[in-house]
C-alpha positions as CSV (number, residue, x, y, z in Angstrom):
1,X,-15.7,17.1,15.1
2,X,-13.2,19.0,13.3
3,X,-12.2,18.6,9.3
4,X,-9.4,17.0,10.0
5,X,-11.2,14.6,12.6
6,X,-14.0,13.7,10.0
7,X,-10.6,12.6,7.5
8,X,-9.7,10.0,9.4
9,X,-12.3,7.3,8.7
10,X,-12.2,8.9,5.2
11,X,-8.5,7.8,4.7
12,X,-9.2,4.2,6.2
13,X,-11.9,4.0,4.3
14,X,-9.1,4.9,1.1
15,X,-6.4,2.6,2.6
16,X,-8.5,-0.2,2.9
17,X,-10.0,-0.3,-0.7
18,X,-6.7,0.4,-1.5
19,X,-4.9,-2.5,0.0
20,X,-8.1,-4.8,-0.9
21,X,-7.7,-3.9,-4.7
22,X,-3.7,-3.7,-4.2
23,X,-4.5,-7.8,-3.0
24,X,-7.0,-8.7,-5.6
25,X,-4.8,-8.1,-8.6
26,X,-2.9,-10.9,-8.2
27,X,-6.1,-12.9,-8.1
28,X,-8.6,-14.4,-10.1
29,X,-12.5,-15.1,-8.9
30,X,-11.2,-18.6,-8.8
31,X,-8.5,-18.1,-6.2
32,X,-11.0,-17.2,-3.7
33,X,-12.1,-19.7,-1.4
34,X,-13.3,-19.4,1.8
35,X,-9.9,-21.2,3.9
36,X,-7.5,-19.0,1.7
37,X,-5.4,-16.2,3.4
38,X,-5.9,-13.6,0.7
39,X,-9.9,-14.6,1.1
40,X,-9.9,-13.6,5.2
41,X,-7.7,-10.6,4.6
42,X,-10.0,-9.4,1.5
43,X,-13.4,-10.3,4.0
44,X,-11.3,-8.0,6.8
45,X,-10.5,-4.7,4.7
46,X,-14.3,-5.1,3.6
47,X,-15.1,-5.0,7.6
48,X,-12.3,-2.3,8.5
49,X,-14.1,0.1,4.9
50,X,-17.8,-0.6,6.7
51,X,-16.6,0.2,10.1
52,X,-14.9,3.3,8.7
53,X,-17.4,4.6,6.7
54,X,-19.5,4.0,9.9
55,X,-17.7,6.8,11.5
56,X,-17.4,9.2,8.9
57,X,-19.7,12.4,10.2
58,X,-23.5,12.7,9.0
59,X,-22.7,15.7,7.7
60,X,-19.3,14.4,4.9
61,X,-22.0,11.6,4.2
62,X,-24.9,14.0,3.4
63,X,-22.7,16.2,1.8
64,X,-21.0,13.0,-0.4
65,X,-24.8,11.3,-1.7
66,X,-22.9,10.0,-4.5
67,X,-21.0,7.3,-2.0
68,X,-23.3,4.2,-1.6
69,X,-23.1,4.1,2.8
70,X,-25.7,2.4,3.6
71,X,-24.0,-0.6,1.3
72,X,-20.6,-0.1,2.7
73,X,-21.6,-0.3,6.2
74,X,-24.3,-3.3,5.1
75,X,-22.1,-5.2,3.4
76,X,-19.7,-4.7,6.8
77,X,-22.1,-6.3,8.8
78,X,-23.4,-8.9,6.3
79,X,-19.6,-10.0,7.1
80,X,-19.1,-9.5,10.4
81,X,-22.3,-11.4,11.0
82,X,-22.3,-14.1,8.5
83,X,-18.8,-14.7,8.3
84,X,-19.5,-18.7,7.8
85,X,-21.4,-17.8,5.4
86,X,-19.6,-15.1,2.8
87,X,-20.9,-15.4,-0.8
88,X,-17.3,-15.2,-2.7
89,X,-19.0,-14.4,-6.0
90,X,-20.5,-11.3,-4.4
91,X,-16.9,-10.0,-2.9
92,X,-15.8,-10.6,-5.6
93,X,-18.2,-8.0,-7.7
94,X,-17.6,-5.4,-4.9
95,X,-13.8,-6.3,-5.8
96,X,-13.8,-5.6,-9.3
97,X,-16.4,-3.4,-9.9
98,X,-17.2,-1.4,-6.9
99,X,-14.1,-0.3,-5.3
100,X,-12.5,1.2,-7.6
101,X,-14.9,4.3,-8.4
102,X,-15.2,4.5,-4.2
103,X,-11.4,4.7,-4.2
104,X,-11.9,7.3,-6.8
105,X,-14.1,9.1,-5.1
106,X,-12.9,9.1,-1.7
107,X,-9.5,10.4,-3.1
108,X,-11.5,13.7,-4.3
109,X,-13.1,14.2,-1.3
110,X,-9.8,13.7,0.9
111,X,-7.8,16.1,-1.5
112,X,-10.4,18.8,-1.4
113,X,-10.6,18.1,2.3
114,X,-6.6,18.5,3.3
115,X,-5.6,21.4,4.6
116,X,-3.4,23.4,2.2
């Protein structure tokens, strides 16, 4: 797989947090509940960043130790899996304090990572 193959999934990894974050400002833990619109779409950019980081090569994972991927991809399936039964409290702590250092960090390795 070439550089520019392996920045794929890293970039919807990005755009997903991204958008996720971008719809969680305008919320409080209290808006989330399990029938609400914002909820599913919040539950499906947590999917599309597990699935993502999924395909990101062995090799940008090894090379990245500092990105929790076992999580990602764990809590992916955790919602894929147990999508009746998604603790809101918990997305909610991956909201506010775990996506934004991963967006952080997945900006650094995507700007080191695009060709010049």
């Amino acid at each position: 797989m070439s550089a520019r193959d392996a920045l794929v999934p890293l970039r919807q990894m990005r755009d997903a947090a991204r958008r996720a974050l971008e719809i969680a400002r305008s919320l409080s833990r209290a808006d989330l509940r399990p029938d609400q619109v914002e909820t599913l779409a919040l539950t499906r950019l947590l999917e599309v960043l597990g699935e993502a980081a999924r395909r990101v090569p062995s090799t940008v994972r090894d090379e990245n130790p500092t990105i929790p991927w076992r999580q990602i991809t764990g809590t992916r399936d955790r919602l894929i899996h147990g999508y009746d039964r998604v603790d809101l409290d918990i997305l909610w702590t991956i909201l506010q304090d775990q996506l934004p250092p991963l967006v952080e960090q997945l900006d650094a390795i995507v700007d080191r990572s695009e060709p010049c």
